[in-house]
Structure formats: C-alpha cells, structure tokens
FIVEXFI-161547 format. One line per 2 residues: number of its first residue (from 1); their letters; for each residue y, z, x of C-alpha. Coordinates in steps of 0.1 Angstrom, whole numbers, padded with zeros to 4 digits, m for minus. Each point is the difference from the previous one (the first is absolute). Layout:
<atoms>
NUM) a) Y,Z,X  ...
</atoms>
This chain:
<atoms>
1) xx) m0733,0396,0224  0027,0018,0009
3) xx) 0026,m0004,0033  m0014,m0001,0031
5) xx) 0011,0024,0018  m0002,0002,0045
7) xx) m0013,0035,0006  m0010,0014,0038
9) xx) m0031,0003,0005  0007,0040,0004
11) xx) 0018,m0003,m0037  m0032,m0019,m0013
13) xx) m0026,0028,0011  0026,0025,m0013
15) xx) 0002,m0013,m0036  m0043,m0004,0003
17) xx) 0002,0040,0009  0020,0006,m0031
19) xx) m0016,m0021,m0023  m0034,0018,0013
21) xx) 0012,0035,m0005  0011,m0013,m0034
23) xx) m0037,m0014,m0007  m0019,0025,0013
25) xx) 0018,0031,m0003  0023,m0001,m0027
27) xx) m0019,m0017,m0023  m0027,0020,0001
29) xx) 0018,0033,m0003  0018,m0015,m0032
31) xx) m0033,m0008,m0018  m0009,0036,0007
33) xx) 0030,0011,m0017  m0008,m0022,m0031
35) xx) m0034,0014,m0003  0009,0032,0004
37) xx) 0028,m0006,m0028  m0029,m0019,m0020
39) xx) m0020,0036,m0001  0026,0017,m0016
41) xx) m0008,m0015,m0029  0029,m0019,m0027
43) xx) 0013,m0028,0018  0026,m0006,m0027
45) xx) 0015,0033,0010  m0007,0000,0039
47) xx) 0031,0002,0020  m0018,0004,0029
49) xx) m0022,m0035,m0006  0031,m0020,m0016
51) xx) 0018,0008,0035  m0035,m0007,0025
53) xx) m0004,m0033,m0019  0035,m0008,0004
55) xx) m0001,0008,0038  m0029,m0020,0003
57) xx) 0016,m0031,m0018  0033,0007,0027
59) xx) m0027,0003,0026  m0019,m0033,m0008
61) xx) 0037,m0018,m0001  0004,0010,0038
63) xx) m0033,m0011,0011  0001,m0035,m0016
65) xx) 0040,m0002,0012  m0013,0009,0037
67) xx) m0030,m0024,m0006  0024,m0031,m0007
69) xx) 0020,0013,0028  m0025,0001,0026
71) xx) m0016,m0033,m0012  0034,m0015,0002
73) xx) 0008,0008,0035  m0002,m0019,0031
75) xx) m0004,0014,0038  0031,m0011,0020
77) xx) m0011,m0012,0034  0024,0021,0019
79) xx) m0006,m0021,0029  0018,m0034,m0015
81) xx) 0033,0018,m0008  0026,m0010,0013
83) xx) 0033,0023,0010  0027,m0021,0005
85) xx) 0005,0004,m0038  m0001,0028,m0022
87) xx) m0035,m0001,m0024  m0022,0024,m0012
89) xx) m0015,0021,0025  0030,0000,0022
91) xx) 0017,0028,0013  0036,m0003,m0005
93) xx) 0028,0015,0017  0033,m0004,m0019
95) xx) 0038,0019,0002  0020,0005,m0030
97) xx) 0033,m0015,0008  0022,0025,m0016
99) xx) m0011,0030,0014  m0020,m0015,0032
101) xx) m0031,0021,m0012  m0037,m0017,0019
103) xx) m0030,0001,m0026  m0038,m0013,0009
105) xx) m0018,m0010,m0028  m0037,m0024,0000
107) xx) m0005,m0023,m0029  m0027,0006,m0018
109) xx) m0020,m0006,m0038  0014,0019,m0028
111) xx) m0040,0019,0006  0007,0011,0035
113) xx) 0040,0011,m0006  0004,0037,0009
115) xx) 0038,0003,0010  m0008,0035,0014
117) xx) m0022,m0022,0029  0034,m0028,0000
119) xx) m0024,m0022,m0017  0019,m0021,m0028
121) xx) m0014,m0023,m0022  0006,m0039,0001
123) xx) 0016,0004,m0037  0029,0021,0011
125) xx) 0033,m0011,m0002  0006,0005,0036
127) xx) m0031,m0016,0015  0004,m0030,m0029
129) xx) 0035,m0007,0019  m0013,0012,0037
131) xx) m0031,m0028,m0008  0003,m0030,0024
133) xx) 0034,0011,0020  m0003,0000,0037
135) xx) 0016,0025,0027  0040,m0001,m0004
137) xx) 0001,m0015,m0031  0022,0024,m0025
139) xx) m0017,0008,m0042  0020,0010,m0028
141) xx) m0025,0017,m0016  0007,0014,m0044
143) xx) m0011,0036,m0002  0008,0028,m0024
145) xx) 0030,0013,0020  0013,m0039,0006
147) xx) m0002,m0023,0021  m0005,0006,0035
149) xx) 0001,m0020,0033  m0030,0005,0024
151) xx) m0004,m0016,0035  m0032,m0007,0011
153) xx) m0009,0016,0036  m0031,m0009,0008
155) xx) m0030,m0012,m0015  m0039,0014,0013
157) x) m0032,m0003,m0011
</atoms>
C-alpha cells in the first residue's frame, strides 16, 4: 500500500472520471489499433503493432497508477478544519517581503494541484514551510531563485 494521500471529495470523483475515460475509452480504442495492426499480417515487422502494444503497456501503467491512487485516498471532512493554522485545504494569503507582492494559494494533494487554478500541492516547498504557521508569523521559504521571506496575511477555508 502506498501513501495515503487526503483528496477533496471533488479531486476524488475527478481522478474516478479519468480513470473511467481511461477504462472505457482508451482502452478499447487501443485494442482496436492492435487488431487492426494484427491484420496486416508479420508481427515481427509491424511498426504499427510494436507501437499499439507499447501504448497499451503505457496505458495499463496509468490505470493501475490511478487505481493505487484512488484506493489510497481519503475524503477530508472539510467541516473539521481548522483555520487558525495553515494545512491542506487552506487558502493562504501571504506577501513577499522583498518586494511586498500578495499571493493566494489553497493547499491541496499533489492529484488536485493545478497552479493555473492557485492550487499548490502539499509537497511544495512553499506550502511544506507555509504548513502549520499562523497569521503574522514570517517563512523563509528555499526556492530555485533563493530564499525568500513570506508573511502570512490571512488564512480561509
């Protein structure tokens, strides 16, 4: 068994969506491909069939990968959070120091991340160092560019 890993409830049906369209939609169309490769006749010199079987193989990987992944998570109960504190599934306000720039970013499983939506994952750097800090309290969080100093502004569910 893998980690367990806390998930949304709306991240859970998401990754059951995917690992549906992957089941019933991909899979399918890939063993079409094979057999369609498998008429041509000599497998041993079948581009076409050495590349479908290898997309299946790829294919099968993802489904048993989403499979663990779904099996390994647990619904947070959003209604037992607490936001005194950062934790995952907290929004989080926070200024950079240097240049007094505001950022919001919400806490989330590495399956749910989508920084396009603010949505970081709980593996980051910056929500590693932002986990557990209060309102006030200044992180020096290590990133690529060095280490920066954030102030947390508020915290929200």
């Amino acid at each position: 068994m893998g980690n367990v890993s806390l998930i949304t409830e709306e991240g859970l049906l998401k990754l059951r969506k995917k690992l549906d369209q992957l089941i019933n939609v991909e899979r399918p169309a890939i063993s079409k491909q094979i057999a369609e490769a498998r008429d041509k006749g000599d497998l041993s010199e079948n581009a076409e069939y050495d590349a479908a079987k290898e997309a299946q193989g790829l294919l099968e990987m993802k489904i048993s990968k989403l499979k663990e992944s779904i099996q390994n998570s647990r619904i947070i109960d959003e209604t037992q959070l607490d936001n005194s504190k950062v934790q995952i599934l907290s929004k989080v306000k926070i200024k950079n120091k240097k240049n007094q720039a505001i950022m919001e970013y919400q806490i989330v499983s590495e399956s749910e991340a989508d920084l396009k939506l603010r949505k970081i994952s709980i593996d980051t750097p910056i929500a590693k160092g932002l986990l557990g800090k209060k309102v006030g309290d200044i992180v020096e969080i290590i990133a690529p560019a060095g280490e920066i100093a954030f102030e947390i502004v508020e915290i929200s569910l």
